[in-house]
Structures are given as C-alpha cells and as structure tokens.
Backbone of each chain as nested JSON, in Angstrom:
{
  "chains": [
    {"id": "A", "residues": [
      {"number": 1, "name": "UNK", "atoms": {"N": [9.038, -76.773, 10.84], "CA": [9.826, -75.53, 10.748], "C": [8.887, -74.315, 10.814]}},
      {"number": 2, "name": "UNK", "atoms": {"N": [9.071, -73.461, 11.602], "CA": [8.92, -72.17, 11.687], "C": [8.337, -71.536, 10.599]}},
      {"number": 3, "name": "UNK", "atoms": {"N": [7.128, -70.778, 10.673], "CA": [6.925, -69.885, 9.14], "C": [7.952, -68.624, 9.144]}},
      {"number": 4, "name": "UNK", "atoms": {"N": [8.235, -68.13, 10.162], "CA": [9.599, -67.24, 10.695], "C": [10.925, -67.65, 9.909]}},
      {"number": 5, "name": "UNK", "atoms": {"N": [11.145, -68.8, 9.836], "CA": [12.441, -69.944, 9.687], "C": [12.783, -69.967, 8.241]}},
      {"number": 6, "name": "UNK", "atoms": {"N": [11.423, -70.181, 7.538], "CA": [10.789, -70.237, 6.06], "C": [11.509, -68.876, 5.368]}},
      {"number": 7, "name": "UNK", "atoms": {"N": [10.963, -68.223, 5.792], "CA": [10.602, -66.892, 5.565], "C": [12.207, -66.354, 5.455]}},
      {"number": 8, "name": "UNK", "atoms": {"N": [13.126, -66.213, 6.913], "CA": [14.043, -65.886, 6.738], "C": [15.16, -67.265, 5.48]}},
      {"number": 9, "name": "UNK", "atoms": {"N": [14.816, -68.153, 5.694], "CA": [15.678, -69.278, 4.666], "C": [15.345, -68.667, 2.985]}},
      {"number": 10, "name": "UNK", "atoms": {"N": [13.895, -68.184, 2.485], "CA": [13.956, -68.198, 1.312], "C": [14.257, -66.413, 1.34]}},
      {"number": 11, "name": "UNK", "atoms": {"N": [14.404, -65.508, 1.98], "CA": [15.065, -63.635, 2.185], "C": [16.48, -64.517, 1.627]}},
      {"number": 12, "name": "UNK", "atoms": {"N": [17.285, -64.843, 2.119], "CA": [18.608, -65.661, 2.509], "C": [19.229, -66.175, 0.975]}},
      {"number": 13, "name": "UNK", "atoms": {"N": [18.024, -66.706, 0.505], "CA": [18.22, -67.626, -0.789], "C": [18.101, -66.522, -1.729]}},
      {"number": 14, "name": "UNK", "atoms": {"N": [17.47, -66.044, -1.597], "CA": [17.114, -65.095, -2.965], "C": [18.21, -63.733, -2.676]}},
      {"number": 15, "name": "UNK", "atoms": {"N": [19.112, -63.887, -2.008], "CA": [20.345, -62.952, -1.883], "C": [21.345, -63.353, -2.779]}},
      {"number": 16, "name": "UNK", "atoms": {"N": [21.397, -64.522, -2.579], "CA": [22.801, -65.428, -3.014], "C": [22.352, -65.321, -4.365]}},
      {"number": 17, "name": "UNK", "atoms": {"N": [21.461, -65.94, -4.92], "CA": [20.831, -66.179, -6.054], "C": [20.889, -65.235, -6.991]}},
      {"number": 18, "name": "UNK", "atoms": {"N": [20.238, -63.856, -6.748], "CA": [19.854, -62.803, -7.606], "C": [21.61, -62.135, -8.082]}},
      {"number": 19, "name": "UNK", "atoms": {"N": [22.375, -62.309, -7.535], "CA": [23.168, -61.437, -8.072], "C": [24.178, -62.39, -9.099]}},
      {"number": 20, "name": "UNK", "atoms": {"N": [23.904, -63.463, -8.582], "CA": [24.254, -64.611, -10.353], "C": [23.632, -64.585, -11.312]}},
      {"number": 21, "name": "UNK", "atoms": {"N": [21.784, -64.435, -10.909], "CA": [21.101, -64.25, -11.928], "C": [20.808, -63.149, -13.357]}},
      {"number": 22, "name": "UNK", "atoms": {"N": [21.611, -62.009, -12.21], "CA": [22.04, -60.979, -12.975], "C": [22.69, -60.736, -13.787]}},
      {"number": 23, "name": "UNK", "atoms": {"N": [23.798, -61.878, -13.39], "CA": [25.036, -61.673, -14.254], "C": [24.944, -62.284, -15.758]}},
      {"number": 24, "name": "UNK", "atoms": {"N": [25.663, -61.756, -16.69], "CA": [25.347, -62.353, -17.772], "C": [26.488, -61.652, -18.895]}},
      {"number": 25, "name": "UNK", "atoms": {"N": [26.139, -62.337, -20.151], "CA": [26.879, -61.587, -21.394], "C": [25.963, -60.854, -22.189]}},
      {"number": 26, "name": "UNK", "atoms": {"N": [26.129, -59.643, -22.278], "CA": [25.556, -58.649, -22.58], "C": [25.431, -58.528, -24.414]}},
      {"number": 27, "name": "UNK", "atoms": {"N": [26.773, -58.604, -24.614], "CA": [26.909, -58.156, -26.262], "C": [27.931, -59.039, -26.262]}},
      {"number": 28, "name": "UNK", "atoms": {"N": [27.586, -59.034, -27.358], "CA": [29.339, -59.791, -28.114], "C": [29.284, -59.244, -29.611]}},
      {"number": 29, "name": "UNK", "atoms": {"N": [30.688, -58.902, -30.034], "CA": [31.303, -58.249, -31.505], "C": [32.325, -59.049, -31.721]}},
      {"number": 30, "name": "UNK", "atoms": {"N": [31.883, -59.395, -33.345], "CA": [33.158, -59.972, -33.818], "C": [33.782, -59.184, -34.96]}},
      {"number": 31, "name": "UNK", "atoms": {"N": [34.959, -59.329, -35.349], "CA": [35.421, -58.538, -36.34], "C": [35.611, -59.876, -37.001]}},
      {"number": 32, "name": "UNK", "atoms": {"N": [35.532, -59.801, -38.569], "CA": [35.768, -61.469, -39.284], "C": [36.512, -61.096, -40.719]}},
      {"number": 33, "name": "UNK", "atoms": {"N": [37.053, -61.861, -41.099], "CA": [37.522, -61.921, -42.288], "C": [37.375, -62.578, -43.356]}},
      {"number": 34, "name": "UNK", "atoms": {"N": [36.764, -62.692, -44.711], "CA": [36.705, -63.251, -45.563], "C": [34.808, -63.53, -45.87]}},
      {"number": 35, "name": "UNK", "atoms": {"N": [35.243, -62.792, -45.264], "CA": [32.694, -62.35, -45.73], "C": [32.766, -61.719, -46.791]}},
      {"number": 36, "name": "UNK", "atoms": {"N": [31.787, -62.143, -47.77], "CA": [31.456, -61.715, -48.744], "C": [29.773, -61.216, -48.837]}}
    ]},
    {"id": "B", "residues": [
      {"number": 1, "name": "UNK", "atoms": {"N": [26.037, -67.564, -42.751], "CA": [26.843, -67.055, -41.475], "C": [25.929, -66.365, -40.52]}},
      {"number": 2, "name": "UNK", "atoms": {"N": [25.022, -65.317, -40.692], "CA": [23.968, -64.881, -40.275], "C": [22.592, -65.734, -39.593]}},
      {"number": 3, "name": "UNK", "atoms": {"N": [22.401, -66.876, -40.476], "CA": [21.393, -67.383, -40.18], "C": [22.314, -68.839, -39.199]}},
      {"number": 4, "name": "UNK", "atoms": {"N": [23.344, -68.984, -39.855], "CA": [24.12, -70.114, -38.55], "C": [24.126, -69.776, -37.384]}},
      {"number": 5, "name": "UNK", "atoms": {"N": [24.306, -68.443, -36.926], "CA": [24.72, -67.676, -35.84], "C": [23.483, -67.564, -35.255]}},
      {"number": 6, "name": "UNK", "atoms": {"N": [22.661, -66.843, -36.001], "CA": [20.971, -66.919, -35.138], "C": [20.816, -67.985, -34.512]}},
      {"number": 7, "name": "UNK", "atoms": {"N": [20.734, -69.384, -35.128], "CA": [20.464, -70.541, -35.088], "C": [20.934, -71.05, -33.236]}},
      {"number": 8, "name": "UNK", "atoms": {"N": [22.571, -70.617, -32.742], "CA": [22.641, -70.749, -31.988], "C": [21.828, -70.57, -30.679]}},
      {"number": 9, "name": "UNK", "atoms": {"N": [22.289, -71.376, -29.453], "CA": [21.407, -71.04, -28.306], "C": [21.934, -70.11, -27.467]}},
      {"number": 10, "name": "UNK", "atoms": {"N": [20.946, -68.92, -27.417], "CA": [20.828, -68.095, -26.349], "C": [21.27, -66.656, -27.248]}},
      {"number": 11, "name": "UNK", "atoms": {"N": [21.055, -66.745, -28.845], "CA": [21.282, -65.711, -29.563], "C": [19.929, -64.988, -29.563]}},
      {"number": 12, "name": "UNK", "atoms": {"N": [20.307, -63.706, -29.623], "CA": [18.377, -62.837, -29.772], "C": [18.855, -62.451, -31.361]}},
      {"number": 13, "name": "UNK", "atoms": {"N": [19.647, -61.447, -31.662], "CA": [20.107, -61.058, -33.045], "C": [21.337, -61.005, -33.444]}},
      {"number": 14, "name": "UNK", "atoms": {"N": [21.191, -60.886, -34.576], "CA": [22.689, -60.97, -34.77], "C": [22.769, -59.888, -36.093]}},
      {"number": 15, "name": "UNK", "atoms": {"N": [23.641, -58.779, -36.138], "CA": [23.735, -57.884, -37.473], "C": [25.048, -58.032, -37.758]}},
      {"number": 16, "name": "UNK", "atoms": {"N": [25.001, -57.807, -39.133], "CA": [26.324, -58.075, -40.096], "C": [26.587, -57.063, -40.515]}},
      {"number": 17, "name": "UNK", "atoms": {"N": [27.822, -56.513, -40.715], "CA": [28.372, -55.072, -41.303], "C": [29.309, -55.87, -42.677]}},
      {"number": 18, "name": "UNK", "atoms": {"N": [28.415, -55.854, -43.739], "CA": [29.734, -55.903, -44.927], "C": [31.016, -55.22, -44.576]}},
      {"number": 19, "name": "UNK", "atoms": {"N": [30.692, -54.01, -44.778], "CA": [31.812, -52.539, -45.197], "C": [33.174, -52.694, -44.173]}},
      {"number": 20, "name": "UNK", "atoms": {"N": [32.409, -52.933, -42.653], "CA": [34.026, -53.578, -42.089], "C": [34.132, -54.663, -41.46]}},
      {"number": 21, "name": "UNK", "atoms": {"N": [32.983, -55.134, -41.722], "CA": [33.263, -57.002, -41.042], "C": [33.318, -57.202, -39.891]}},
      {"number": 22, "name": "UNK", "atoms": {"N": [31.987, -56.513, -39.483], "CA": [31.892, -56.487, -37.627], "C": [30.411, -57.408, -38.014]}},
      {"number": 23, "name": "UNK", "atoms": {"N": [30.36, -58.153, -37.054], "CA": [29.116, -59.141, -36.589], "C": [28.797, -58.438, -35.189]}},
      {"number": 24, "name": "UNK", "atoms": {"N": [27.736, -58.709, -35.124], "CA": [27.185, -57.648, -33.338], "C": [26.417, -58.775, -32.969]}},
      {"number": 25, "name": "UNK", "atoms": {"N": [26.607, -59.128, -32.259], "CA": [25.748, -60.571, -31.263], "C": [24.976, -59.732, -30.389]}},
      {"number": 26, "name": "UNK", "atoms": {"N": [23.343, -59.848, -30.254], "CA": [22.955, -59.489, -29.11], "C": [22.125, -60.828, -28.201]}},
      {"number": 27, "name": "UNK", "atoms": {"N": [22.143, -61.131, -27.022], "CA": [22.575, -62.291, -26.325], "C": [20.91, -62.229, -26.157]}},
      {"number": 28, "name": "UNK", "atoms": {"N": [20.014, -63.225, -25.688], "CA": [19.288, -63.279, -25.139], "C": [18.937, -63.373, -23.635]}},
      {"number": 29, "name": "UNK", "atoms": {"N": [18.429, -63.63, -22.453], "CA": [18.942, -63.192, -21.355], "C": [18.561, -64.468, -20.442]}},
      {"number": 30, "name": "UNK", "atoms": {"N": [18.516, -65.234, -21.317], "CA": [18.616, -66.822, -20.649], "C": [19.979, -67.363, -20.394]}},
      {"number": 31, "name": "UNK", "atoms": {"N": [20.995, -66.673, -20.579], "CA": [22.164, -66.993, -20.311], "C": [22.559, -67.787, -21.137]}},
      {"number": 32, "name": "UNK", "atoms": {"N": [22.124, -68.595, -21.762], "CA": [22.901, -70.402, -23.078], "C": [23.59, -69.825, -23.454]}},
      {"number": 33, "name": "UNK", "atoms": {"N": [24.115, -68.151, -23.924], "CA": [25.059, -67.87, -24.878], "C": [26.503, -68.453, -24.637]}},
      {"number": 34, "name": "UNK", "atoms": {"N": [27.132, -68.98, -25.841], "CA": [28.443, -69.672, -25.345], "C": [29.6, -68.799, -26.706]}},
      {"number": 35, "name": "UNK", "atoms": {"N": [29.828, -68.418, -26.41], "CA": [30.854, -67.322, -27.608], "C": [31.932, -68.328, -28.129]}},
      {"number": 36, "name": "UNK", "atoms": {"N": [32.087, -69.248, -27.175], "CA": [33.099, -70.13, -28.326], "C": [32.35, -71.468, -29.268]}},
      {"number": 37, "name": "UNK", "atoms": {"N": [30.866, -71.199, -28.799], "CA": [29.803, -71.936, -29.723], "C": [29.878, -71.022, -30.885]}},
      {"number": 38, "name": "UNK", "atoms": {"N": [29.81, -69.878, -30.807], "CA": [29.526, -68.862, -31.836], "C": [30.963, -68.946, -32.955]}},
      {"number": 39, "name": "UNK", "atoms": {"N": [32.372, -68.49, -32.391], "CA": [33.322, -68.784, -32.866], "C": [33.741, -70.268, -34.081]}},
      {"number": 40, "name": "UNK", "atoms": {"N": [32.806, -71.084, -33.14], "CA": [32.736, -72.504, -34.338], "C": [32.241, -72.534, -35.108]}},
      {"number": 41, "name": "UNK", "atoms": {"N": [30.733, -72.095, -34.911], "CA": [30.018, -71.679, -35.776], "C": [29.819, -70.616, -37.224]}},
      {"number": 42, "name": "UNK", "atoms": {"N": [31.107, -69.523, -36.212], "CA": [31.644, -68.918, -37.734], "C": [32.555, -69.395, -38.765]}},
      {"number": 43, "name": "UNK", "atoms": {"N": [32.985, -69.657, -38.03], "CA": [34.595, -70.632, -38.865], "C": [33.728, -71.842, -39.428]}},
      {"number": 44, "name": "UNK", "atoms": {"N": [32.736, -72.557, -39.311], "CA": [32.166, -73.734, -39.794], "C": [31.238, -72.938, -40.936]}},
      {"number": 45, "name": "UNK", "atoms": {"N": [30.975, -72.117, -41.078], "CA": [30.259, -71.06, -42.081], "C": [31.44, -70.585, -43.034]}},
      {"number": 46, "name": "UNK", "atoms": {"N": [32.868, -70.598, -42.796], "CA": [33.464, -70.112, -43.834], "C": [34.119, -69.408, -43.534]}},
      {"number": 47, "name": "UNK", "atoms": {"N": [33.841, -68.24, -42.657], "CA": [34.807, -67.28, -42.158], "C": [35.636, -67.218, -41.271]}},
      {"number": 48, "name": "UNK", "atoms": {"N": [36.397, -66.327, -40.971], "CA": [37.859, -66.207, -40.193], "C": [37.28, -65.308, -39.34]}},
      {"number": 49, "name": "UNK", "atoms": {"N": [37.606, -65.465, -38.059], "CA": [37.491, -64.327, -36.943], "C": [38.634, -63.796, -36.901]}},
      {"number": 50, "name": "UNK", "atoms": {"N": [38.684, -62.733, -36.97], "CA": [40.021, -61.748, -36.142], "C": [40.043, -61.147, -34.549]}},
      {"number": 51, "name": "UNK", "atoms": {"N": [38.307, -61.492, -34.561], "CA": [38.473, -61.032, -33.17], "C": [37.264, -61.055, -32.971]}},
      {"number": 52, "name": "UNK", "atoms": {"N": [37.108, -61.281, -31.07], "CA": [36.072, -61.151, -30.65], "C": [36.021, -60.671, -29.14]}},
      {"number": 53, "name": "UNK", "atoms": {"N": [35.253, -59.37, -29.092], "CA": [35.514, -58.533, -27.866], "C": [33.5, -59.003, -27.348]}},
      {"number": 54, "name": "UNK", "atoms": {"N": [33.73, -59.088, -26.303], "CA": [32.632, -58.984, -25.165], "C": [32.535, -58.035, -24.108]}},
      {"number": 55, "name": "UNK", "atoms": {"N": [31.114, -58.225, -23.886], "CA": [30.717, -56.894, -22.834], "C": [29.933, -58.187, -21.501]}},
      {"number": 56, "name": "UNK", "atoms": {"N": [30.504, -58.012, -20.528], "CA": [29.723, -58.978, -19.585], "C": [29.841, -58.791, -18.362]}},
      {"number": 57, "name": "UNK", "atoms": {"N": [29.052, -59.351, -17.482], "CA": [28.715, -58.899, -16.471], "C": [28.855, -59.739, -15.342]}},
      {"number": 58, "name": "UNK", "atoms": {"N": [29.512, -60.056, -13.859], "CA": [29.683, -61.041, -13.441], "C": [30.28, -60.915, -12.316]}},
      {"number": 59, "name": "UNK", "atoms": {"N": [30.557, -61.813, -11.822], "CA": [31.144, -61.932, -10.021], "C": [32.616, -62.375, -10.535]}},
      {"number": 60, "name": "UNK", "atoms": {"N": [33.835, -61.986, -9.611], "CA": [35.369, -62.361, -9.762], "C": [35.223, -63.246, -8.58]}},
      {"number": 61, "name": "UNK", "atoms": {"N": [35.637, -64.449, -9.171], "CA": [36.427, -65.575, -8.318], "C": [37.402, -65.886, -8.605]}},
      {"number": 62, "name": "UNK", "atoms": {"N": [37.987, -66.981, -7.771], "CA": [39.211, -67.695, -8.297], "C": [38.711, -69.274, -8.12]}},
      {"number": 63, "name": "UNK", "atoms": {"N": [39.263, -69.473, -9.299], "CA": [38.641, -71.5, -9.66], "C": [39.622, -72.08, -8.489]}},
      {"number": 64, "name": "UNK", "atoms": {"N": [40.051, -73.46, -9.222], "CA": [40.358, -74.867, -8.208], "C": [41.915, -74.545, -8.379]}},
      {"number": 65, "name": "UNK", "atoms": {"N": [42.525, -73.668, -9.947], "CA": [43.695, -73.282, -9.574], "C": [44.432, -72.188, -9.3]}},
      {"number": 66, "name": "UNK", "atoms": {"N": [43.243, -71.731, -8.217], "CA": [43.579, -69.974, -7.98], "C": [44.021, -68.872, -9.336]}},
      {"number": 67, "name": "UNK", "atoms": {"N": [43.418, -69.511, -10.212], "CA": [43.106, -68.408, -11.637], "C": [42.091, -67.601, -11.587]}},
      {"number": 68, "name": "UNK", "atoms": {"N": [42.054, -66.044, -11.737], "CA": [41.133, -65.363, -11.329], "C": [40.415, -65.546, -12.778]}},
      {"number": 69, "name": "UNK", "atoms": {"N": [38.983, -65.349, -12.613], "CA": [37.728, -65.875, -13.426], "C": [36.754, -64.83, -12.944]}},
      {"number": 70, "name": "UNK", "atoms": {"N": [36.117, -64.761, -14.323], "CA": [34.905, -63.993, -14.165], "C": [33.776, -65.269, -14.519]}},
      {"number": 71, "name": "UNK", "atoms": {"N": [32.441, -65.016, -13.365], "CA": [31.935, -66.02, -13.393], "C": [30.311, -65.238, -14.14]}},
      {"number": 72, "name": "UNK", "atoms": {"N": [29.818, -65.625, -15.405], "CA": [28.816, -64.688, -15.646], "C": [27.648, -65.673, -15.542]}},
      {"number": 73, "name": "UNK", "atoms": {"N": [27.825, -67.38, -15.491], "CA": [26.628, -67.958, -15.243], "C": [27.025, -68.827, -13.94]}},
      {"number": 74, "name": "UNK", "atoms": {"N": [26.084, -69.64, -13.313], "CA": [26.823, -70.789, -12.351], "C": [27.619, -71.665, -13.036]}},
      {"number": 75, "name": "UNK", "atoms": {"N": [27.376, -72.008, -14.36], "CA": [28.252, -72.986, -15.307], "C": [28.975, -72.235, -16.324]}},
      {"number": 76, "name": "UNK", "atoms": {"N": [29.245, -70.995, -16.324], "CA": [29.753, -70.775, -17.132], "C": [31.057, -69.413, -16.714]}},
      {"number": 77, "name": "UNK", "atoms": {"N": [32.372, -70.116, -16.804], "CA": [33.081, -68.599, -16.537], "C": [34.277, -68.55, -17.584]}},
      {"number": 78, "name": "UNK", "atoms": {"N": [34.547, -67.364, -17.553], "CA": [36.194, -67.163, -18.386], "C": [37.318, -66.715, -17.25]}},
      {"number": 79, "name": "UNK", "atoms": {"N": [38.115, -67.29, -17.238], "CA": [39.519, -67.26, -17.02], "C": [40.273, -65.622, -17.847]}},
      {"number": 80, "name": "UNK", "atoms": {"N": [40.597, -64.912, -16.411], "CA": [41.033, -63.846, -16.817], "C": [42.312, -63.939, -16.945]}},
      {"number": 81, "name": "UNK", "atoms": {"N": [42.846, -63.026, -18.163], "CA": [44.017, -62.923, -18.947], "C": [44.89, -61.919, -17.929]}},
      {"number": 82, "name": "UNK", "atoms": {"N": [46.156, -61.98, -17.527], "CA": [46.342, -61.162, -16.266], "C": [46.83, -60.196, -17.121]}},
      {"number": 83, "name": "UNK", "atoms": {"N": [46.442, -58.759, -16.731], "CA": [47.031, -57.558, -16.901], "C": [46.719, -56.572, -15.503]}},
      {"number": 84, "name": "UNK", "atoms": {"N": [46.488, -55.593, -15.904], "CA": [46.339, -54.188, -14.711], "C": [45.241, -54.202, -14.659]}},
      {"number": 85, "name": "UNK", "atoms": {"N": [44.528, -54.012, -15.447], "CA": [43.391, -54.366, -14.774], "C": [42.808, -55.478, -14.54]}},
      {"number": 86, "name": "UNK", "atoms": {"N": [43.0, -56.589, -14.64], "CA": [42.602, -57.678, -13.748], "C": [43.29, -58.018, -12.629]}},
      {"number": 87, "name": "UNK", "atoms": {"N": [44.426, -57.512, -12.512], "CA": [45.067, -57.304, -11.155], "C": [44.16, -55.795, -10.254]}},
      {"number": 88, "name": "UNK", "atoms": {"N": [43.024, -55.049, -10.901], "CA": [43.186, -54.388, -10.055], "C": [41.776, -55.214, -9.51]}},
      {"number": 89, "name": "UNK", "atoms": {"N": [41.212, -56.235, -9.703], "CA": [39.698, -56.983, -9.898], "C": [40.477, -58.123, -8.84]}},
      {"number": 90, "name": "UNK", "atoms": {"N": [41.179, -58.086, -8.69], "CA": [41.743, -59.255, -7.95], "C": [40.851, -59.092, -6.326]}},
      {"number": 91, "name": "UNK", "atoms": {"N": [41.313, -58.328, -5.839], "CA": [40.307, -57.813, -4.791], "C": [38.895, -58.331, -4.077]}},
      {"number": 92, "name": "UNK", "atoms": {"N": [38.146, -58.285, -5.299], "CA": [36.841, -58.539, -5.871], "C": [36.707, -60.017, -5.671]}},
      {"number": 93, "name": "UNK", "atoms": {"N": [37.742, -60.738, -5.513], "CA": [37.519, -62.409, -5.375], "C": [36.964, -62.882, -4.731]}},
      {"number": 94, "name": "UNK", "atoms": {"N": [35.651, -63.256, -4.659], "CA": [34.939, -63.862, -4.031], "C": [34.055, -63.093, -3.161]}},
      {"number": 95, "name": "UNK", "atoms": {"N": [33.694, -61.788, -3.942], "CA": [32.832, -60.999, -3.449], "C": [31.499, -61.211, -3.828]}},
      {"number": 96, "name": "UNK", "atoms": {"N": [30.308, -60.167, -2.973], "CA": [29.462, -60.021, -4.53], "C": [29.298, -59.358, -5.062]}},
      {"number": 97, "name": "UNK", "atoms": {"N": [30.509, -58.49, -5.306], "CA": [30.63, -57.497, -6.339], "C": [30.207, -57.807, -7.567]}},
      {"number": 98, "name": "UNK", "atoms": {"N": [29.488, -57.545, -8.164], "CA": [29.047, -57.803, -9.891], "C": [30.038, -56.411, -10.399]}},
      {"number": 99, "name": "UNK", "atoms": {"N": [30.695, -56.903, -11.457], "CA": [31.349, -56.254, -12.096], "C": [31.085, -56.683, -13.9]}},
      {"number": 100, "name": "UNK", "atoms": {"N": [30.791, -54.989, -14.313], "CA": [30.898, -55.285, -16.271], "C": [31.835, -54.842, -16.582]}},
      {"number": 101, "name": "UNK", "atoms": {"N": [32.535, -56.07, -17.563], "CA": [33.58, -55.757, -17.859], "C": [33.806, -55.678, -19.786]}},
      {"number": 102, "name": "UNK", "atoms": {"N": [34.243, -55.215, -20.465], "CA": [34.399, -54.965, -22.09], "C": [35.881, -56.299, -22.259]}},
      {"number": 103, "name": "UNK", "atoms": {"N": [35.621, -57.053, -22.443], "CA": [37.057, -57.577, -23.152], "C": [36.732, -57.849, -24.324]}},
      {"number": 104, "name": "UNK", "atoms": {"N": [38.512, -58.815, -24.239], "CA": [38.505, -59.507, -25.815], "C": [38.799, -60.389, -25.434]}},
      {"number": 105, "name": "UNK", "atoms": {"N": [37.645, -61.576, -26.004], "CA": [38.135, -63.256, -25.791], "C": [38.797, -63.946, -26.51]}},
      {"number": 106, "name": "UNK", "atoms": {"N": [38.911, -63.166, -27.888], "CA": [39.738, -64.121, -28.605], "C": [40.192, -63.083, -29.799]}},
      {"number": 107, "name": "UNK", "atoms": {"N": [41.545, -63.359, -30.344], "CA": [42.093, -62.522, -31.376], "C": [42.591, -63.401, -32.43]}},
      {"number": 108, "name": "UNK", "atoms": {"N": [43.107, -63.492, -33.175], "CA": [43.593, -64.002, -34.095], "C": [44.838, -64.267, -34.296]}},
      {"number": 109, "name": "UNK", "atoms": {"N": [45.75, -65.389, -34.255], "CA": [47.098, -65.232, -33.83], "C": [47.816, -64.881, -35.247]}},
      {"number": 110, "name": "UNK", "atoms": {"N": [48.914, -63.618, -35.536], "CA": [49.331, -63.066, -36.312], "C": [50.154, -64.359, -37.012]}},
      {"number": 111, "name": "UNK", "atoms": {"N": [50.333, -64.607, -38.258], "CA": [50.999, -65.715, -39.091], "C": [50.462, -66.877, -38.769]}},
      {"number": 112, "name": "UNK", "atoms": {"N": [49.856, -67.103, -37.901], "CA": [48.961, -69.007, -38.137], "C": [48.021, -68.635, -38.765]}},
      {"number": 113, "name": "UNK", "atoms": {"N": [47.772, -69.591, -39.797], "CA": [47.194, -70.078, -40.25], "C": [45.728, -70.977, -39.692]}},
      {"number": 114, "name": "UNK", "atoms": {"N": [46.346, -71.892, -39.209], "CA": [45.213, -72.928, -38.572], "C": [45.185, -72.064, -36.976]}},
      {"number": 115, "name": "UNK", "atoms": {"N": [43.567, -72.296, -37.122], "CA": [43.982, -72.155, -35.564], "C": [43.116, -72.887, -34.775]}},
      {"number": 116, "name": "UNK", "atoms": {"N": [43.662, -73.283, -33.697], "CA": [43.256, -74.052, -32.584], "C": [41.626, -73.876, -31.417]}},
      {"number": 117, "name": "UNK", "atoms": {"N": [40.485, -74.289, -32.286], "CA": [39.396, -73.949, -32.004], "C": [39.068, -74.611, -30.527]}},
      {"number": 118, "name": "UNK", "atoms": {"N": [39.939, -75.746, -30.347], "CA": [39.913, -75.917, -29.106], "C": [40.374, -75.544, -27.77]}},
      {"number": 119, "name": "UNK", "atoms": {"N": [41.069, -74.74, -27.756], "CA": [42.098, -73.833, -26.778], "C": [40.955, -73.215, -26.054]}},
      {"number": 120, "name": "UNK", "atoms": {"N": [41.198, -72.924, -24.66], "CA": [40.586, -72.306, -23.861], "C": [40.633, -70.811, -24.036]}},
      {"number": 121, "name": "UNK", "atoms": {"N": [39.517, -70.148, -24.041], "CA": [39.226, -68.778, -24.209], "C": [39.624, -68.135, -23.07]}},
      {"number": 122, "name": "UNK", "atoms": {"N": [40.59, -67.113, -23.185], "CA": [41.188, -66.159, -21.996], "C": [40.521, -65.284, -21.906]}},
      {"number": 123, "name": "UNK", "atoms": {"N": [39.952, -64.05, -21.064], "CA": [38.985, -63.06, -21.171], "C": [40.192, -61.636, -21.09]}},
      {"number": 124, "name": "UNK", "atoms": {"N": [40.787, -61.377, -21.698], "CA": [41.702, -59.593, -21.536], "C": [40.083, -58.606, -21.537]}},
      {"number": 125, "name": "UNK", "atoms": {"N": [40.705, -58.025, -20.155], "CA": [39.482, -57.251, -20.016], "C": [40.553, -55.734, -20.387]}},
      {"number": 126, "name": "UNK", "atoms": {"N": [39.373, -55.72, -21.521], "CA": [40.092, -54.115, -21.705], "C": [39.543, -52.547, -21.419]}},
      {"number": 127, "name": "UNK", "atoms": {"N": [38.568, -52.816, -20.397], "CA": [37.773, -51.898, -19.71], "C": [36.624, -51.996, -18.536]}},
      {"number": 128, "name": "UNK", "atoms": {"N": [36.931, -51.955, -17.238], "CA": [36.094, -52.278, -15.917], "C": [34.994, -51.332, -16.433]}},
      {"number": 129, "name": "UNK", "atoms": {"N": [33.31, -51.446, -16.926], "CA": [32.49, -50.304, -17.353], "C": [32.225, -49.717, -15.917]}},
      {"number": 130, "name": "UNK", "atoms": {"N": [31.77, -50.677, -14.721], "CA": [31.296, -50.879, -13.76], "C": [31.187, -51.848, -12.189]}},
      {"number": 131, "name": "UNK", "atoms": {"N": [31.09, -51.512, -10.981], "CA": [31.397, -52.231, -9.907], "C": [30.114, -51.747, -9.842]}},
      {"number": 132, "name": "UNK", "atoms": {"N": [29.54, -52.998, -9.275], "CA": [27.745, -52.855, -8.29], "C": [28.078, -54.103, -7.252]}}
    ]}
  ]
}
C-alpha cells in the first residue's frame, strides 16, 4: 500500500474518531433525600 | 455516600451540599462514567435520589428501534425522552453534529415508594447548551 494510501486512510480515521472522542458527560447533579 | 461515589469508575470528584442536598459529580474524561452506576450506588449508601440532571455532550442517532439517542461514548448512549426539544435534535440523526445537552435522567416518581433501579434511564433534555 501506498504511503499516499496510508496517509489518506489514517486523515480519514482520525475524522470519524475524534468527534466520539470528544463526546462525553461533562457533570452530573443529584438532588437526594435523606442525607444526614 | 461521598466516599462510595468517589469510589466509582470514571468519577474525578464528587461535592456534597448538606443545606440542600445537591451532590455535584465531576466526571473524569475517560468516559467509564455510568450515572446509573452512581444512582445504585447512592441508594446502596442509604439515600434517596430525587433527581438527577446531566450536562453531556454527544452525537444524535437513532438505535435498532428508530429511538432517537444521544450517543456520548461508542458503548454508551441514552435514549431521548421525546419533547420539543428533542424533536427539534431529530434532524441531527446521524450527523456529526456534537451537540451539549443539560437534561434530567432520572426523577423520582411522586408516591412510590420503591423504585425500580432497573428501568432504563430516559435522557429529557431540558436545554440544547450547544451545536458544533
């Protein structure tokens, strides 16, 4: 394979990838009852 | 309750408010956080949730039964609760729109008593912060 081929396959991969990797849960709040 | 909650995976901190009984989860950014791990974990500590609102960040799809879902890990998504604004996210299906969204995953059902820790968590998004 192509170093051209390479090159464009892992540009390609790291498109798809990064914007899942991004994603995430940021914060979470709970309100609770019965804490002392 | 504090130190159960730390304990979990993919927790960074966790602060406790006596005065009104807010817990603040802050997530670590390995993604493991699982909020209905956390939810067990409180209730297995003693306490009652009334509620639990999230801030998250994620791509809109639709799963295997065309239920729109916010997807915030590859293994991990919530099933959106339909209102107006998740009808207006509908759009967004299968984009790569990353969208943060503020919901509430879980509330407390008014007069039960027991409640059903196994039930699937719905996501009511009660504020789009952002489209990227």
């Amino acid at each position: 394979m192509s170093r051209k081929r390479v090159a464009l396959l892992v540009l390609l991969g790291s498109i798809v990838v990064v914007p899942i990797a991004q994603a995430q849960i940021k914060h979470i709040e709970m309100r609770v009852e019965g804490m002392t | 309750m504090k130190k159960s909650l730390g304990r979990q995976s993919g927790v960074q901190t966790v602060e406790v408010s006596l005065i009104d009984g807010k817990v603040d989860v802050t997530p670590k950014e390995d993604g493991q956080i699982d909020p209905a791990q956390l939810l067990k974990a409180t209730y297995d500590s003693g306490v009652s949730v009334a509620e639990l609102d999230m801030i998250a960040r994620g791509k809109v799809v639709k799963d295997s039964s065309e239920n729109l879902v916010l997807q915030v890990q590859p293994n991990r998504s919530f099933v959106l609760a339909s209102n107006e604004l998740s009808k207006g996210l509908e759009a967004l299906a299968g984009s790569s729109t990353l969208v943060t969204v503020r919901g509430q995953l879980y509330k407390k059902p008014a007069g039960k008593k027991k409640v059903d820790a196994s039930a699937p968590l719905k996501l009511l998004i009660l504020e789009v912060q952002k489209k990227e």
